[in-house]
N, C-alpha and C positions, 0 to 999 in steps of 0.2 A: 237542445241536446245537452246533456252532461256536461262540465267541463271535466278536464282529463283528469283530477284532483282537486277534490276539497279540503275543506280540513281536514289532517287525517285527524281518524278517529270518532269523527264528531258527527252529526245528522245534518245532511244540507239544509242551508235555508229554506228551501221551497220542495215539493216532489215535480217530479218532474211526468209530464202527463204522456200516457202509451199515442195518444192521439193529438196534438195540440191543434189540431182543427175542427176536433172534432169525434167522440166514439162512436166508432159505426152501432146503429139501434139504440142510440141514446133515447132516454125518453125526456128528455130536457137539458135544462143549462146549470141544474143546482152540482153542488161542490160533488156528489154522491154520483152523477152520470158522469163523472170525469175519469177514469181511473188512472192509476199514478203508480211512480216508482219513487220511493224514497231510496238515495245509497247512503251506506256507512264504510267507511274507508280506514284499513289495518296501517299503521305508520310502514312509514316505506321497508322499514328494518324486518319488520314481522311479515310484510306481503308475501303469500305464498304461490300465488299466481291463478290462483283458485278464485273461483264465484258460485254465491249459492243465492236463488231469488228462494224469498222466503215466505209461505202461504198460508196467514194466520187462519185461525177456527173461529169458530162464533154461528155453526147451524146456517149457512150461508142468510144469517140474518142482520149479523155483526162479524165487526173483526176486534177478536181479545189482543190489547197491545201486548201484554207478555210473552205471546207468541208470535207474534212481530218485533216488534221494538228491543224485546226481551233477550230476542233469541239471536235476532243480527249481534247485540253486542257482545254475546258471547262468540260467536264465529270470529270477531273481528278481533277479539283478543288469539282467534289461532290462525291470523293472518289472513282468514279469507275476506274477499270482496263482496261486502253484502246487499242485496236490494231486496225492501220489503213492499210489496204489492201491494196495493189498496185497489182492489177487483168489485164490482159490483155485485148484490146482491138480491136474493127474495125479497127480502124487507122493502125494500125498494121499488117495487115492479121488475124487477129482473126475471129472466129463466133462462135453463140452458138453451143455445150454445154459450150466452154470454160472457156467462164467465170462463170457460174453455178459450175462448175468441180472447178476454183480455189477458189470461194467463200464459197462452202461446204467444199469442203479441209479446209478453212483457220477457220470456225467453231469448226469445228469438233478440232482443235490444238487448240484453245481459250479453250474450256470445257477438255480440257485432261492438258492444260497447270493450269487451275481453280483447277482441281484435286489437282495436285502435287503442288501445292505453296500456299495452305491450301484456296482456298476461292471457292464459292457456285457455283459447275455444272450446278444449277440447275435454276442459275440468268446469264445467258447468253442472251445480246441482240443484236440489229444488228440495226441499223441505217443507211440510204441511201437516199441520195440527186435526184430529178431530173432521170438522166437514172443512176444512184446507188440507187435512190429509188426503179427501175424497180429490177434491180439484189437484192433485200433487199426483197424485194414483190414475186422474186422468189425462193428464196429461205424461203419466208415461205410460199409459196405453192407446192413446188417440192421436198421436203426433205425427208430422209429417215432415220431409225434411227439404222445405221450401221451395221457392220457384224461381231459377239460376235467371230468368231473365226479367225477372218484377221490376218495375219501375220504385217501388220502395226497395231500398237498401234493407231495410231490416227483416221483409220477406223474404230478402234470399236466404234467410237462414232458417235451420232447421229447427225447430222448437221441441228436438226430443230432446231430456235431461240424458246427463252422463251416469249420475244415480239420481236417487230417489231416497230419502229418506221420511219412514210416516210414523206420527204420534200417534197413539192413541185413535186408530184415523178412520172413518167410513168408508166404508168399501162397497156392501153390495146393500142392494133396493130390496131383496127378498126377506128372505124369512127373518134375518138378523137386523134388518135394516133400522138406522135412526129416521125416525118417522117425519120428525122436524124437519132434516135435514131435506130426504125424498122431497116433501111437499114446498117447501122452499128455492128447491132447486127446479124442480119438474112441474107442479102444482099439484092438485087434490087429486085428478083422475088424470093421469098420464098414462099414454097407449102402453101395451107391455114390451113393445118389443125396444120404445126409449125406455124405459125401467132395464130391461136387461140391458140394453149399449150402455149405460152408466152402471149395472152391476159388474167393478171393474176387476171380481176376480174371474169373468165370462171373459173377459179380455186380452189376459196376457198371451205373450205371444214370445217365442224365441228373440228377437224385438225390442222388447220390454230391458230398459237398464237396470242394471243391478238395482237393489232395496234394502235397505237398513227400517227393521219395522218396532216398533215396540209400543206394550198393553198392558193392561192390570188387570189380572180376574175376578178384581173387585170391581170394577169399571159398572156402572148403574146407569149410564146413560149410552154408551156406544158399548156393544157387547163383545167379550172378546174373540169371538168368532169372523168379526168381520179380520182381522190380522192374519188367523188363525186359515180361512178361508183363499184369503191373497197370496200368503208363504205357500202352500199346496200348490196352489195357479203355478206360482213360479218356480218351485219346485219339478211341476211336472212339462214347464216350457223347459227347463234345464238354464235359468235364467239365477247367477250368483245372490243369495240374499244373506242375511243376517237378522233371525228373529229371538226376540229377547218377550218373555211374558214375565210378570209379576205379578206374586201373589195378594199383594196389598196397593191401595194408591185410588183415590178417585179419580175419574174423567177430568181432562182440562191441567194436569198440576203442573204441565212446563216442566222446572227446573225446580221447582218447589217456592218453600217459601217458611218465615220463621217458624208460622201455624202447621203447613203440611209438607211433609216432606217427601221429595220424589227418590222414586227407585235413582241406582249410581249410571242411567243409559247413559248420560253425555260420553262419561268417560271411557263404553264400552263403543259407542259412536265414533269416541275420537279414535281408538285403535283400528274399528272396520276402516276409516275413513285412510288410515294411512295404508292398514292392507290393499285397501282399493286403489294406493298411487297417488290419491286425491291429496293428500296432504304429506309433506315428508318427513 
């Protein structure tokens, strides 16, 4: 388990594993059937009492450190408590539920880890890229809010996020869908009626946590209908979001970089985020 603080600031030595005996449906013992929480920790002065698990992209084949690594140390610079997932994938021999199973697990220890090291259960968010934004999207439409008399502590908790925030992110399996991503996650011929339970603007429900979403119409690889398709969903659950498109920007840019530069989302992020309470 965690200790209650690490260095602030810094990336623990080690991640620390959803399962340490073990993931259920592992397909072995290599470093990749393990799945793990790395934290990164705001100095005491900055902590805002907040946690965000953070759900990189990579076509559930990879995971891009930019949108893990990247992305906690920008949250940590605005005091929040970060953990970035290392979730199992297609590449791998993976398919759903698996990765649903290690990303609710990995919630569910974020609000029980919030509990014990005095900061706000009830400010828990989830952030995901691309196909992390799809597992980020699924999990706050698939969630449940635990089992009060589990013999694991960490199932008692509930694995719905407080929000949601999605990049650039995969949403539905249909018409708009990232092809990669479907067949990765489901395989080449999956029944239709799994393709629709993971087409997650089918999903939303009054339920469903607020969303902060944002896209580029340039986008060549995740098209922006999938965003475009999930803000309607929530929309017509009557479910708070915050959708931001842009008309320039390739697929994947994170927070940019000296080559490409990203639309100004952080910064309209960090506003939702304080409208939302999340931050103050």
């Amino acid at each position: 388990m965690l200790s209650s603080f690490l260095p602030e600031g810094l990336t623990a030595p080690e991640a620390h594993l959803l399962w340490p005996d073990g993931a259920p449906g592992a397909l072995g013992s290599r470093d990749e059937d393990k799945p793990s929480l790395t934290p990164y920790l705001p100095t005491s002065e900055k902590r805002s009492g907040a946690s965000m698990l953070i759900l990189p992209g990579g076509g559930y084949n990879m995971l891009a450190p930019h949108e893990g690594e990247g992305f906690a140390r920008w949250f940590v610079e605005q005091g929040v408590t970060c953990y970035v997932l290392k979730y199992r994938l297609g590449s791998k021999g993976y398919r759903h539920p698996i990765m649903l199973q290690d990303a609710a697990r990995a919630l569910r220890m974020v609000r029980a880890w919030a509990r014990r090291d005095g900061l706000d259960p009830a400010r828990i968010g989830v952030i995901g890229s691309s196909a992390g934004g799809h597992l980020a999207s699924t999990l706050a439409t698939h969630f449940d809010l635990g089992v009060p008399s589990a013999a694991d502590p960490f199932d008692r908790e509930s694995s719905r996020p407080d929000l949601a925030i999605l990049c650039y992110p995969v949403i539905t399996f249909g018409e708009f869908a990232h092809v990669g991503s479907r067949e990765a996650l489901l395989g080449k011929t999956p029944p239709a009626e799994l393709v629709r339970s993971l087409s997650n603007e089918l999903q939303v429900t009054p339920s469903t946590p607020p969303c902060f979403l944002w896209h580029t119409v340039a986008d060549q690889t995740v098209p922006v209908e999938n965003s475009l398709l999930f803000a309607a969903a929530l929309r017509r659950a009557g479910v708070p979001f915050s959708l931001h498109i842009y008309e320039s920007g390739a697929h994947g840019l994170g927070f940019g970089d000296a080559k490409r530069a990203a639309p100004p989302w952080s910064d309209q992020c960090l506003y939702w985020l304080r409208e939302r309470k999340f931050l103050p």
